[in-house]
N, C-alpha and C positions, 0 to 999 in steps of 0.2 A: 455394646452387647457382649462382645467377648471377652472384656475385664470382667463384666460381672458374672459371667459364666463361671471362670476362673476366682476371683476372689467375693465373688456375692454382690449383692444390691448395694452398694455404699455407693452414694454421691459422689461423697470428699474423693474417692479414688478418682472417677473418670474427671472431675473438678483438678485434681494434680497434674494429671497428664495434659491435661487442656493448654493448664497456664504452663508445666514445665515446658511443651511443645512451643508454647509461643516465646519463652526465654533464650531458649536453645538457637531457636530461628532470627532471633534478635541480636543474638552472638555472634554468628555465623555472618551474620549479614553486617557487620559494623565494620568486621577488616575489608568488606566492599568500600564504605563508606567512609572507613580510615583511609583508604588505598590514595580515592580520588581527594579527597580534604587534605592528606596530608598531617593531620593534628588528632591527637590522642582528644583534646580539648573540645575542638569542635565534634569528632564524632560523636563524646559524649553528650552534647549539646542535641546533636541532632537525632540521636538515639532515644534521650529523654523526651523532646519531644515527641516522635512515635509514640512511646510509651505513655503519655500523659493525655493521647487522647481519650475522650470518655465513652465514644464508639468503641472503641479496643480494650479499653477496662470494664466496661459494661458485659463484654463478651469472653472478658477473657478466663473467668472463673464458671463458665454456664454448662450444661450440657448439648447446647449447642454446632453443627458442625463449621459454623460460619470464623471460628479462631483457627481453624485446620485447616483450610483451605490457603488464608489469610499468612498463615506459617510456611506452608507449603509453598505459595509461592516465592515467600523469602528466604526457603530454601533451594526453589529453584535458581534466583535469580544470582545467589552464593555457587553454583557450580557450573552457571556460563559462565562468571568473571574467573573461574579456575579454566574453564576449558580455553576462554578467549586470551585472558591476562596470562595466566602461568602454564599456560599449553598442555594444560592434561586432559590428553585425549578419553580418560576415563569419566572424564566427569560429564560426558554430555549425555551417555548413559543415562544417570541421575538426574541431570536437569529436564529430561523427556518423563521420569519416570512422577518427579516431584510436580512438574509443570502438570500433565496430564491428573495426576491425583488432585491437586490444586482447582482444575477446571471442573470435574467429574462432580466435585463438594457443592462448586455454587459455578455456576456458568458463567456469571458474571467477571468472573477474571479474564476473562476473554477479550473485556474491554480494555485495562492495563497492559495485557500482552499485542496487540496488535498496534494499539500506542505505540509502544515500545517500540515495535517490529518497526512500524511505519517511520517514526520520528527519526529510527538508525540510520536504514533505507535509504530516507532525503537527505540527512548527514554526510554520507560516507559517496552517497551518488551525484547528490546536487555542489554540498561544499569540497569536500577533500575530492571529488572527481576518481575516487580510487576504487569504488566498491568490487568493479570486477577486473582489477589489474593484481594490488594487494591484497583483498581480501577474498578472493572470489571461494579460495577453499571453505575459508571459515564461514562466508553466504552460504555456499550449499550445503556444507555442511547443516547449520541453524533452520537453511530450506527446508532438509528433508526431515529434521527434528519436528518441525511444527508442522508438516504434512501428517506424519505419523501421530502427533497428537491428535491433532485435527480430527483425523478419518478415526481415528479410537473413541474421540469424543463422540463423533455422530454417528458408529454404530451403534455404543452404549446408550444414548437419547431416543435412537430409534428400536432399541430393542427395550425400551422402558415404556414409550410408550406403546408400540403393540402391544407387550406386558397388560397394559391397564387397561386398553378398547378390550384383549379378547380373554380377561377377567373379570372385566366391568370392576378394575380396582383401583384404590389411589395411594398404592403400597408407593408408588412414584410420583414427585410431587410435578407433573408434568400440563398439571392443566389451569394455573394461576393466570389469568387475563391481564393487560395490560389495562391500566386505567383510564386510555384516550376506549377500553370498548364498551365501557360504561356508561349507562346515562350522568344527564348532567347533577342529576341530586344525586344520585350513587357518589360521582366523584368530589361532592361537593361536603358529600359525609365523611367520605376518605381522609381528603386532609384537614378537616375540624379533628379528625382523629389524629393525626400524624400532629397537627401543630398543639394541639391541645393537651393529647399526653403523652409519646413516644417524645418529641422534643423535649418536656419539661422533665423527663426520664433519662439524657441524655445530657442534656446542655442545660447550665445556666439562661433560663429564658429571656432576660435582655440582654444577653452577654452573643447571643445565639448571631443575631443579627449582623451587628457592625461586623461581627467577627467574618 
């Protein structure tokens, strides 16, 4: 809304920034994934990948916020490995800031971050036995990072949706039901929908499967 404020109603514009946002983030995120691989070769392998999915090309030229979020958090996850790997303390700033914007977009990134959170957690706790001898700075530190996301998330959530009960509005898209609270033909319409056109919009439809 505020590019087109600025340079007018053009698509192609917010379509640039979408996809240049997702290049950039792609970038960014490869010397993580050169760091641990080791190899120029493979990271480019495993970059292409990324990029070759058709969930993420399908999005990545849209006006959609779902490629923002998706960058954002592979922007985030580019300024733990500087806070954690190359010790700058500046970075965790950014990766609260990224991580947070990231969640706000689509909430659902909440499930790859406590993944994460959780899978380190038992790593560093259960196997290396170290979490709070050597690492304990860097835990509380990442603690009070995703505290503070956390508690920003769910005041913003709940101040959207008061927004909308004492508007009676749906400027916030805060009231999408989950499909186990539908009846059974509602959800049986559902995914005739999803499998019938969103997949064949997406994936090769026998290819969809095995894969």
């Amino acid at each position: 809304g505020n590019l087109w404020k600025l340079f007018g109603p053009y698509e192609w514009i917010t379509k640039l920034v979408s996809f240049s946002t997702l290049i950039v983030s792609l970038s960014l995120f490869s010397s993580v994934v050169n760091y641990f691989l080791e190899s120029h070769v493979k990271t480019l392998i495993f970059i292409g990948i990324i990029f070759s999915s058709p969930v993420l090309l399908f999005y990545a030229d849209t006006l959609l916020p779902n490629i923002f979020s998706f960058a954002f958090l592979l922007f985030s996850a580019y300024f733990l490995f500087n806070f954690i790997v190359r010790k700058k303390k500046w970075a965790i700033g950014f990766f609260i800031l990224f991580l947070f914007l990231a969640v706000l977009i689509k909430v659902t990134v909440l499930i790859s971050l406590l993944t994460f959170a959780g899978g380190a957690t038992m790593y560093y706790f259960l196997h290396e036995k170290n979490l709070f001898t050597k690492h304990t700075r860097t835990f509380l530190f990442l603690l009070g990072a995703s505290c503070i996301m956390l508690l920003s998330t769910y005041f913003w959530y709940s101040y959207a949706i008061d927004y909308n009960s004492h508007y009676h509005s749906t400027l916030f898209s805060t009231t999408i039901r989950p499909i186990w609270e539908v009846d059974a033909q509602r959800q049986k319409e559902i995914w005739e929908i999803i499998w019938k056109h969103q997949f064949n919009s997406l994936y090769n439809y026998w290819a969809f499967v095995p894969t």
